[in-house]
C-alpha positions as semicolon CSV with decimal commas, in nm:
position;residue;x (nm);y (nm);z (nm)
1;X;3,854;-0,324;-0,069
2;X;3,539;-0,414;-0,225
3;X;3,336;-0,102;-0,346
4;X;3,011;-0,070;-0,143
5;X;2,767;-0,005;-0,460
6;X;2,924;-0,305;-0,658
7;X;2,879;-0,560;-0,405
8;X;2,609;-0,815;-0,531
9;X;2,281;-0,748;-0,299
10;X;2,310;-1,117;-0,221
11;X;1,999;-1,111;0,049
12;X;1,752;-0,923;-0,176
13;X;1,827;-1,202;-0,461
14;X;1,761;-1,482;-0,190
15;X;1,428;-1,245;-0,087
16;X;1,329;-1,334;-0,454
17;X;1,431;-1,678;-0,465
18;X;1,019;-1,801;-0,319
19;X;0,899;-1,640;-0,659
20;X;1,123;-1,826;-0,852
21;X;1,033;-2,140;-0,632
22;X;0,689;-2,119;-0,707
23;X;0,711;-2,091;-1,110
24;X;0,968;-2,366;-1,104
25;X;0,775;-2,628;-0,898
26;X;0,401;-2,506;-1,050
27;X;0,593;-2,591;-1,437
28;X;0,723;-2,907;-1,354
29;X;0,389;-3,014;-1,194
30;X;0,203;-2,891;-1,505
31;X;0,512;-3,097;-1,728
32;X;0,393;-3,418;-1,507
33;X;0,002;-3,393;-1,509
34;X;-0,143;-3,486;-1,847
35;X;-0,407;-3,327;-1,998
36;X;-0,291;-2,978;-1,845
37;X;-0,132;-2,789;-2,151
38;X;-0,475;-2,828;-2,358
39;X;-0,701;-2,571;-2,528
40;X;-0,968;-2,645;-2,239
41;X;-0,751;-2,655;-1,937
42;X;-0,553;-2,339;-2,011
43;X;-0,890;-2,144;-2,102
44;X;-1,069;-2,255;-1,847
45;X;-0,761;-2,098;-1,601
46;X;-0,795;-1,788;-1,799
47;X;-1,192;-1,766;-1,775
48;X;-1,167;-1,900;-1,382
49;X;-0,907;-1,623;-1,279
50;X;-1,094;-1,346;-1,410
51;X;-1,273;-1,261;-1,135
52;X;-1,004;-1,260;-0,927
53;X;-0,775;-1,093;-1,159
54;X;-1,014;-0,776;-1,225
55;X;-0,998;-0,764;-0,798
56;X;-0,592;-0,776;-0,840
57;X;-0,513;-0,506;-1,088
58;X;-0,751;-0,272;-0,847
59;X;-0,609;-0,409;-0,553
60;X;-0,257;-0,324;-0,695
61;X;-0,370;0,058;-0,663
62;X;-0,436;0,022;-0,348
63;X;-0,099;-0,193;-0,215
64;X;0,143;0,043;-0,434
65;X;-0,016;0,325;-0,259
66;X;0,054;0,224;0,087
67;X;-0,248;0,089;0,142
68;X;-0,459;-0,250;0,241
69;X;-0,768;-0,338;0,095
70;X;-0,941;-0,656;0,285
71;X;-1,311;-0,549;0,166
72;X;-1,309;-0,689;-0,200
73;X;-1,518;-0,943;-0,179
74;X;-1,749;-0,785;0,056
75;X;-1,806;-0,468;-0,199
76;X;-1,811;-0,775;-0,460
77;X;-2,095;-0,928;-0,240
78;X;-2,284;-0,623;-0,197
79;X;-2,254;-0,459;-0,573
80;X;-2,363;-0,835;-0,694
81;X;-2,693;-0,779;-0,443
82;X;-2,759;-0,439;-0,592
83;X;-2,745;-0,517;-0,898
84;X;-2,945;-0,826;-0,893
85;X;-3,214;-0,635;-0,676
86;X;-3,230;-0,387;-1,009
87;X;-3,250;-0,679;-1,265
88;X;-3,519;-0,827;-1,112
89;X;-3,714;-0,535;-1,129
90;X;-3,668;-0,565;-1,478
91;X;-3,408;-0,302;-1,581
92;X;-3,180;-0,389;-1,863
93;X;-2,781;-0,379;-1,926
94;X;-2,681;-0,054;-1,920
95;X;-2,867;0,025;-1,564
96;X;-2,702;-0,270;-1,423
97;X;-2,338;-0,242;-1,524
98;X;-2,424;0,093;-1,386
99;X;-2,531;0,024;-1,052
100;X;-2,250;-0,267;-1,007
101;X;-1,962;-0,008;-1,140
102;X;-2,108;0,317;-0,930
103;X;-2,158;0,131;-0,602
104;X;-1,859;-0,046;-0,621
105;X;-1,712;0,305;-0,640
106;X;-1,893;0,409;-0,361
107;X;-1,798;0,139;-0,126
108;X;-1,457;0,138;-0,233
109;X;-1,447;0,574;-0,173
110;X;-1,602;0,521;0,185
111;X;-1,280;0,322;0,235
112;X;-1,038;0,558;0,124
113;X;-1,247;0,846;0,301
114;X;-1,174;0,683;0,672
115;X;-0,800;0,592;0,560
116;X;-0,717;0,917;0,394
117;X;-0,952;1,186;0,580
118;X;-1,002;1,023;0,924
119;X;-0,666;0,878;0,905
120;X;-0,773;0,517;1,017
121;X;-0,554;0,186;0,963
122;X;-0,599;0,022;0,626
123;X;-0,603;-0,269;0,777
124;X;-0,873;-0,241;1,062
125;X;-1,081;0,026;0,848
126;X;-1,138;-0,237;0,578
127;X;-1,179;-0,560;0,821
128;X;-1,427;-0,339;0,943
129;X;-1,634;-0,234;0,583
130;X;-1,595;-0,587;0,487
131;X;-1,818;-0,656;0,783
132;X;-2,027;-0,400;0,678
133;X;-2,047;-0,502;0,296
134;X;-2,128;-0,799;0,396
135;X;-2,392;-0,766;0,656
136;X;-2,583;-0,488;0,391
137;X;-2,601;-0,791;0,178
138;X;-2,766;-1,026;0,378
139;X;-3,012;-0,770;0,467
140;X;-3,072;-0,652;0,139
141;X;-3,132;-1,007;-0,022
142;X;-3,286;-1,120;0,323
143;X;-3,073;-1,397;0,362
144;X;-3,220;-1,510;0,024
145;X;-3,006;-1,520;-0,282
146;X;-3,143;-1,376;-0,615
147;X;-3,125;-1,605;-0,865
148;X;-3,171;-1,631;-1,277
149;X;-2,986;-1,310;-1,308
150;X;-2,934;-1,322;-1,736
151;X;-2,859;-0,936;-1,786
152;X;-2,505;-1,025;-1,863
153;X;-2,539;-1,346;-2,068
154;X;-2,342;-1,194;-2,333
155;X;-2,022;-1,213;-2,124
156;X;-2,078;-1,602;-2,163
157;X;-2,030;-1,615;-2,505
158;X;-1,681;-1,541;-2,655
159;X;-1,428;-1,637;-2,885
160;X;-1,303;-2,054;-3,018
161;X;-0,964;-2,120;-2,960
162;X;-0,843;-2,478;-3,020
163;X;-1,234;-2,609;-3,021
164;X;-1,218;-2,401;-2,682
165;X;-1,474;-2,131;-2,590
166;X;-1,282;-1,845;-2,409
167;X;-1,530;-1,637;-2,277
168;X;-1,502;-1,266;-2,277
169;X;-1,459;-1,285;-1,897
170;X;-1,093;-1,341;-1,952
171;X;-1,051;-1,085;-2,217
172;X;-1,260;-0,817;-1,971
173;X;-0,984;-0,905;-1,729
174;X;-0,646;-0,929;-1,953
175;X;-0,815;-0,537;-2,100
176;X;-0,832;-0,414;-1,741
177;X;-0,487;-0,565;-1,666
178;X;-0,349;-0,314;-1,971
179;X;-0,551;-0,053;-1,888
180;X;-0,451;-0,053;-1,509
181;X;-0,072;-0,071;-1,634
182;X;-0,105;0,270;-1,876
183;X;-0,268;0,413;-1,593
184;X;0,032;0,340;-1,330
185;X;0,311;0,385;-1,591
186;X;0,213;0,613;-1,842
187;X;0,013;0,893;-1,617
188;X;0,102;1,160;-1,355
189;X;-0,149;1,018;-1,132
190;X;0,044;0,689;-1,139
191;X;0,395;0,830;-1,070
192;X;0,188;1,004;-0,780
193;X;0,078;0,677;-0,648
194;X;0,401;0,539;-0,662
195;X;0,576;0,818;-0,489
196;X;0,291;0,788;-0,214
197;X;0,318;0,439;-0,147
198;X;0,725;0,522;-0,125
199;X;0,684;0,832;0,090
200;X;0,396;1,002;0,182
201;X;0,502;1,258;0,395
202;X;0,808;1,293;0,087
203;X;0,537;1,299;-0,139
204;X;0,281;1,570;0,036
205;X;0,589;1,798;0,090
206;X;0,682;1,793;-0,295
207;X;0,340;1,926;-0,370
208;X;0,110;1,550;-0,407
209;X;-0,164;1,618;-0,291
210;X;-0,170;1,263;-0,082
211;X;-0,557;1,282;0,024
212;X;-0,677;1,259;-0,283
213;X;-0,432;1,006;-0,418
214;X;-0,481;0,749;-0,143
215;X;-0,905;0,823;-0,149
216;X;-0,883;0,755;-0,553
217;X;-0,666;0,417;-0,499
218;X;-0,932;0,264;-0,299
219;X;-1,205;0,395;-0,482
220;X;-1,021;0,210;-0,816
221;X;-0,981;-0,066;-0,624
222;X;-1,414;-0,073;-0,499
223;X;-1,481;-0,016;-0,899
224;X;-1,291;-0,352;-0,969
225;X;-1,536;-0,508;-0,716
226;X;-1,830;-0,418;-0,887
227;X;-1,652;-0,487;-1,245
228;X;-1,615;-0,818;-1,100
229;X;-1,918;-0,834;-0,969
230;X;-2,109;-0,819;-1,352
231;X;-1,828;-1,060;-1,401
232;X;-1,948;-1,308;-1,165
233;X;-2,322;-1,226;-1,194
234;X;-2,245;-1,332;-1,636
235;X;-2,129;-1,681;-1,511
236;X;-2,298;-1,823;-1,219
237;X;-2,634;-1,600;-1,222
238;X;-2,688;-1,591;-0,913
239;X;-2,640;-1,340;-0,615
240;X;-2,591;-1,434;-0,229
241;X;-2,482;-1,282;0,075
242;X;-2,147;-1,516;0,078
243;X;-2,064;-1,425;-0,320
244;X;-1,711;-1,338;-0,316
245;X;-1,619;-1,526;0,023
246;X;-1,183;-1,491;0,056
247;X;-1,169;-1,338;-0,279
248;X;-0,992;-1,056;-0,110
249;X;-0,705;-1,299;-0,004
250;X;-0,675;-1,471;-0,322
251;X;-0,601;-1,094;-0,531
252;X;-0,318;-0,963;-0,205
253;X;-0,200;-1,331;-0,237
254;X;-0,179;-1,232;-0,649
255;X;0,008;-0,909;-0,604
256;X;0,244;-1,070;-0,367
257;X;0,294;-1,324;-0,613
258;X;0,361;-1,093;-0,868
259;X;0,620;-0,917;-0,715
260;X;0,431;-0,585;-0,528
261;X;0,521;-0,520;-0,242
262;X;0,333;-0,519;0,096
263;X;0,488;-0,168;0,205
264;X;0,427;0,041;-0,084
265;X;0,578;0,204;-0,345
266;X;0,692;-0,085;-0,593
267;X;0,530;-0,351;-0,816
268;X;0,320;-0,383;-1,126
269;X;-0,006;-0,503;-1,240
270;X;0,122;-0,739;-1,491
271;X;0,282;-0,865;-1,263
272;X;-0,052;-0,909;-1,050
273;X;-0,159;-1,058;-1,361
274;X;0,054;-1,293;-1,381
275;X;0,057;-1,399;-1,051
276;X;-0,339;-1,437;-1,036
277;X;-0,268;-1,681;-1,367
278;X;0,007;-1,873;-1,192
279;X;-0,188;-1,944;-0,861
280;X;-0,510;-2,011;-1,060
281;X;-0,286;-2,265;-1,235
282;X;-0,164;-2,454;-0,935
283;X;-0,536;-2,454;-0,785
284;X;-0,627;-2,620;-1,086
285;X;-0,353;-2,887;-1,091
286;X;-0,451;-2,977;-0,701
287;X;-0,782;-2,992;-0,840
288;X;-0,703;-3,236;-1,119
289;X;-0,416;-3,446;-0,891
290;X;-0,737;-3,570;-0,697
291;X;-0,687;-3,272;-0,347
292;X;-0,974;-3,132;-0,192
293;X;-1,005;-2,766;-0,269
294;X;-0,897;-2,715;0,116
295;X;-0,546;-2,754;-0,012
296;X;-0,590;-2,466;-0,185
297;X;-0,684;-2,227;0,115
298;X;-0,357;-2,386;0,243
299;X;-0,136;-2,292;-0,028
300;X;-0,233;-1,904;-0,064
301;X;-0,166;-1,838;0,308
302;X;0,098;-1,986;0,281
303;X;0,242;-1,782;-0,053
304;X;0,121;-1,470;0,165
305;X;0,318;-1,565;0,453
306;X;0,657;-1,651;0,250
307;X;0,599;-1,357;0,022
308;X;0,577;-1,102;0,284
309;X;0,889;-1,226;0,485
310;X;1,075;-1,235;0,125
311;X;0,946;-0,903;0,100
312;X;1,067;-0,745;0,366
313;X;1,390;-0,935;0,346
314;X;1,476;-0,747;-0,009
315;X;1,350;-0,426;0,159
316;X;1,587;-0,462;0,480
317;X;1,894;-0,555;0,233
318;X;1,766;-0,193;0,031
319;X;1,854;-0,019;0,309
320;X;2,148;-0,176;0,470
């Protein structure tokens, strides 16, 4: 007879077969489409997926925790309007970067606050704030956007690779990638976050205090908006009520990608990381194959979809 704990967990390999899917089909496509391993192309994925990857590695607090975080780009939206509202009244760097980071905090706290104090769903609390975020916004710019916002020009500039200008964009988020990693594996705060996202009720009765932990994932996860908000404000200089529009599904559809997991209690930033780079990457070889960006939208619903099933495939096969 076969011993139980050496049998080969056959369904939660075939629960991780989509990942390997994906990478396979997105490198031969980049093998076939010329032009695509160049200086230009592969720092213009790196600069383009910043944004996106600074909302990841907070949203990846959130997810590991247990949690949902649908507000992103709505917080994104708003800390953008803030901020340009302050540099147009002719305040310099170090107020803005201020304002973007603190109300980004805020916004992101308020979220935790209902999920962790008043006990609401993730999901509903933050489809709910990212109506919120949003409509503050539009009444704060007055439907107008804010343009000519140059506080953060020096974000444009950066380093020459190749004949290639990376801007510091990318290395803003590959540092906050790191960072978020030493903070989930190396800290007692990220083992707590972990064991929250596992087991909460496991967690609170070995002494985690599981308020606080699930209030200060969110709250991470709002500070990444407004880091990617002075992000966003560096490149296109401009702030509007829509800035940030499905952001939010394009970092879950990056952790999922990268291997965390929609029920808690597993994954890892770099992985996050690299799944924001490998999805940028195939929205940037349907751009160059001649597809209209719509494909795009296509494709990260349906990585969510897949992912999610695959994920709770591998978790079903845990248990059995």
């Amino acid at each position: 007879m076969t011993d139980p704990d050496r049998r080969v967990p056959w369904r939660a390999i075939l629960a991780r077969l989509p990942q390997l899917a994906l990478a396979v089909v997105a490198l031969v496509l980049m093998v076939r489409t010329e032009r695509f391993f160049t200086p230009g192309t592969l720092g213009s994925i790196l600069t383009l997926a910043s944004i996106v990857g600074v909302l990841a590695a907070g949203q990846t607090f959130v997810l590991i925790g247990g949690g949902f975080d649908l507000s992103q780009g709505a917080a994104l939206a708003l800390s953008a309007a803030c901020t340009a509202w302050v540099s147009s009244r002719g305040y310099g760097l170090i107020p803005c970067i201020v304002v973007a980071l603190g109300v980004g905090l805020i916004l992101g706290a308020i979220n935790g606050g209902f999920v962790a104090i008043a006990r609401t769903n993730p999901f509903v609390t933050t489809l709910s704030t990212l109506l919120i975020y949003r409509g503050a916004a539009f009444v704060l710019l007055g439907g107008n956007p804010i343009s000519g916002v140059r506080t953060f020009e020096v974000l444009n500039r950066g380093v020459t690779l190749g004949g290639t200008l990376v801007p510091f964009r990318g290395f803003v988020f590959l540092g906050m990638a790191g960072l978020a990693w030493l903070v989930l594996r190396q800290t007692v705060f990220g083992q707590y976050v972990y064991a929250v996202g596992g087991n909460a009720e496991a967690a609170r009765l070995a002494g985690v205090r599981t308020t606080r932990i699930k209030v200060a994932t969110f709250a991470l996860s709002g500070l990444a908006s407004g880091v990617a908000a002075v992000l966003l404000l560096s490149w296109v200089r401009v702030a509007k009520p829509d800035t940030g529009a499905n952001f939010e599904l394009d970092s879950i559809a990056a952790c999922v990608v990268g291997g965390i997991s929609l029920l808690g209690g597993s994954g890892s930033v770099l992985g996050a990381a690299a799944g924001c780079l490998l999805l940028q990457s195939l929205a940037t070889l349907i751009t160059m194959s001649g597809f209209p960006d719509e494909y795009r939208t296509l494709v990260t619903g349906a990585v969510i979809l897949i992912f999610a099933a695959a994920d709770a495939l591998a978790r079903r096969s845990e248990r059995a």
